[in-house]
C-alpha positions in Angstrom: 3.3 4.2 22.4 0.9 2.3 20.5 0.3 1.6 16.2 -1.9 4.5 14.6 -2.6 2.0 11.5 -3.8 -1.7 11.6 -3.8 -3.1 8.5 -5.7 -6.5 8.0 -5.0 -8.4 5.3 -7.3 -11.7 4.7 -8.3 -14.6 3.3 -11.8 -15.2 1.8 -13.7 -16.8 4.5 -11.4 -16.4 7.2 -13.4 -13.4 8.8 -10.7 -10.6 8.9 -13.3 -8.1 8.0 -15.1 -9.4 11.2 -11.8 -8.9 13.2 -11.4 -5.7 11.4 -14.4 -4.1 12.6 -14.0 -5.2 16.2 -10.6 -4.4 16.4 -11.7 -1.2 15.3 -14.6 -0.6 18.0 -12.1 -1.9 20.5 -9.0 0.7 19.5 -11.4 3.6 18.9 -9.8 3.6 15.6 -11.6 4.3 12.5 -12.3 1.2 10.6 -12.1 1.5 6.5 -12.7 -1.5 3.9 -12.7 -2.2 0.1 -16.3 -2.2 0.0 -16.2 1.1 2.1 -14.0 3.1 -0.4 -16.1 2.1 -3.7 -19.5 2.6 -1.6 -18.3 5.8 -0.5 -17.4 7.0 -4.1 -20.7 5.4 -6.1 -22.9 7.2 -2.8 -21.2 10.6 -3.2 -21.3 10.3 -6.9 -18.3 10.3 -8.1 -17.7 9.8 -12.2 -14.9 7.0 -13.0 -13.5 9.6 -15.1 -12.6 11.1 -11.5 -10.9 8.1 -10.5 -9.0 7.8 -14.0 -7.3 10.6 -13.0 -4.5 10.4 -10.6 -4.3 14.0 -9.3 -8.0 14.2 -9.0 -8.1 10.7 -7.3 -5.8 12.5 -4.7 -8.1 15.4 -3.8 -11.2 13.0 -4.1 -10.0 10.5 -1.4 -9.4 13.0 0.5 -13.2 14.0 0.5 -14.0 10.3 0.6 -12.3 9.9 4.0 -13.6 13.1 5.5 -17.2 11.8 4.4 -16.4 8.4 6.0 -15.3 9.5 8.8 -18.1 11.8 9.9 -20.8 8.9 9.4 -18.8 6.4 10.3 -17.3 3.3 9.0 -20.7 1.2 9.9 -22.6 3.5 8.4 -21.4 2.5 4.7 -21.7 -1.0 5.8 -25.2 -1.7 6.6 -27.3 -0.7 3.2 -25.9 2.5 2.9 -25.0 1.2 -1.1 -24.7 3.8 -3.8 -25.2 2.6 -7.6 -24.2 -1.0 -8.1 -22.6 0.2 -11.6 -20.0 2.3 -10.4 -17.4 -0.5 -10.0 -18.5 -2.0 -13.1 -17.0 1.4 -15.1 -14.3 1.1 -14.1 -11.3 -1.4 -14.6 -9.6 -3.2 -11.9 -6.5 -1.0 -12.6 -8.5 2.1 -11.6 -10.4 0.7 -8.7 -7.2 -0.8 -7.5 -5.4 2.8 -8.1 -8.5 4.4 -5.8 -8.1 1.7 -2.9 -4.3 2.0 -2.7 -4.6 5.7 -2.8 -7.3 5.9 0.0 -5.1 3.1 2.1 -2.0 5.5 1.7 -4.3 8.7 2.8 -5.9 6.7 5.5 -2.8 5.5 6.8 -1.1 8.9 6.9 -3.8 10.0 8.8 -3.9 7.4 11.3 -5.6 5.7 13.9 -7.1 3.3 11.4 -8.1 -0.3 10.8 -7.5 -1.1 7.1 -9.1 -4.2 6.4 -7.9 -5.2 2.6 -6.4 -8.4 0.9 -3.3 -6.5 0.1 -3.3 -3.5 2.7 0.1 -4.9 4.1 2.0 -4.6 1.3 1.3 -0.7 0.8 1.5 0.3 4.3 5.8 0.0 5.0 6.4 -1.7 8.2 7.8 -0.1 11.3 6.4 1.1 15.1 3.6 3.1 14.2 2.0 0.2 12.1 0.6 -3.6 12.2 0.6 -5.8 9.5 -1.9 -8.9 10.3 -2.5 -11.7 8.1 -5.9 -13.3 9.0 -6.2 -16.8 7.6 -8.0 -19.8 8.2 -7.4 -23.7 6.3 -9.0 -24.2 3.2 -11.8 -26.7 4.6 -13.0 -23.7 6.9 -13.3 -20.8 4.8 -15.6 -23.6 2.3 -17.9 -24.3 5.4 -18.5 -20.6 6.7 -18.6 -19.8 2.7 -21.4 -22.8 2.2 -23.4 -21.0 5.5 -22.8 -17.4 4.5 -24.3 -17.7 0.8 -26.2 -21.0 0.6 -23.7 -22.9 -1.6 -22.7 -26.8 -1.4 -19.6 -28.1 -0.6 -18.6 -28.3 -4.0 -19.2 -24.8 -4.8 -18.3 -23.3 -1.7 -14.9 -24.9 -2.5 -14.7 -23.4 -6.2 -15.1 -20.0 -4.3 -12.3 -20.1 -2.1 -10.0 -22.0 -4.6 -10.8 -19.2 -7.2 -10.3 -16.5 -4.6 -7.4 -17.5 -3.7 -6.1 -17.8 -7.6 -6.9 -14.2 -7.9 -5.6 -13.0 -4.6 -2.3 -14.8 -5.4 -2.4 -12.9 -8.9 -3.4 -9.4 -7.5 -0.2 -9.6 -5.2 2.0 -10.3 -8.0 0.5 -8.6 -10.6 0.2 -5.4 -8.3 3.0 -5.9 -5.7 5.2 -7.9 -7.1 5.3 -10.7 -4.4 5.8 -13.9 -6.4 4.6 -16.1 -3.1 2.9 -14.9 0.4 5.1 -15.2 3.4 4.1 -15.1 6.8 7.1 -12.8 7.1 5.4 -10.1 5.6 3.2 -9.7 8.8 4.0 -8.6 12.2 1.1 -11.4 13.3 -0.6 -14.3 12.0 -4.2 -15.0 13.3 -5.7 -18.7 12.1 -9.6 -18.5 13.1 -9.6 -22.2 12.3 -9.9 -22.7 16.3 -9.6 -18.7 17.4 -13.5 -17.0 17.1 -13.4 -13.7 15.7 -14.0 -12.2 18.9 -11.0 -13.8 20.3 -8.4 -12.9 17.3 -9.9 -8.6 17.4 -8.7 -8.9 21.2 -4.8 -10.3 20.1 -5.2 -7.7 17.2 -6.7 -5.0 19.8 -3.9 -5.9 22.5 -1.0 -6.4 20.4 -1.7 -2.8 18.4 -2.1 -0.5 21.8 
């Protein structure tokens, strides 16, 4: 019997939402993001004060999913973009309350990709789920950075140092892990040499 929930945690630059996605398409699993859950909400409208509020945030990511999963996760990732100041509202406390409530729900649904930095560390381990680290060296995740968005070397490397800063914060701050183990995973996919079509077929094969 396979996993019904993939979660993907990542790296800036290192492409898991990339692996996400085709892990996804290749599982027939549902595939849900960060950016998902908060264009979901600004699209349907939803008032911060809605997501302030922890019982209401319950019954609204409930109708967040259901909307996501009737259009699809591609659907919220290619333009369809509600208002750009929802996320603004609201305080990273709150949004981070609405995505771990929508990766519990998600999860307890199953057969789900959950592509999030810190998706791992709210989904407990056991046989019905796959925690995968996606991570790539520093150098790497500057270059596809400097590509993606235009940026020099220099600045390209800013980004992923100050990503990482904040990552390492948002796991401690949040979850309590003082220092990222690969031991928290079940597997640990380095695109420095794998291509992202390569690491979704380990992720594919190892979660069926």
């Amino acid at each position: 019997m396979g996993c019904r929930v993939v979660c993907i945690s990542h790296e800036t630059g290192a492409g898991g939402e990339e692996v996400g996605r085709l892990a996804a398409e290749r599982l027939g699993f549902l595939y849900v993001d960060d950016d998902i859950v908060v264009q979901a909400a600004a699209k349907g409208g939803v008032a911060p004060e809605e997501v302030r509020d922890e019982e209401r945030r319950k019954s609204l990511v409930a109708r967040l999913l259901d909307a996501v999963a009737q259009g699809g996760g591609e659907a919220w990732t290619l333009g369809v973009i509600g208002p750009t100041h929802f996320a603004d509202e609201l305080g990273s406390d709150e949004l981070r309350g609405l995505i771990q409530e929508t990766i519990e729900q998600t999860a307890a649904r199953g057969n789900v990709v959950i592509a999030a930095h810190a998706a791992s560390q709210v989904v407990a381990p056991g046989p019905e789920a796959l925690r995968v680290l996606v991570t790539a060296s520093p150098r790497t995740r500057a270059a596809r950075l400097g590509d993606q968005k235009g940026l020099d070397q220099a600045g390209a490397a800013r980004m992923v140092e100050d990503s990482d800063s904040a990552r390492r914060d948002y796991l401690k701050r949040f979850y309590d892990v003082d220092e990222e183990s690969p031991t928290h995973y079940d597997l640990v996919i380095n695109t420095d040499v794998l291509s992202v079509e390569r690491a979704a077929q380990l992720v594919s094969q190892a979660g069926s």
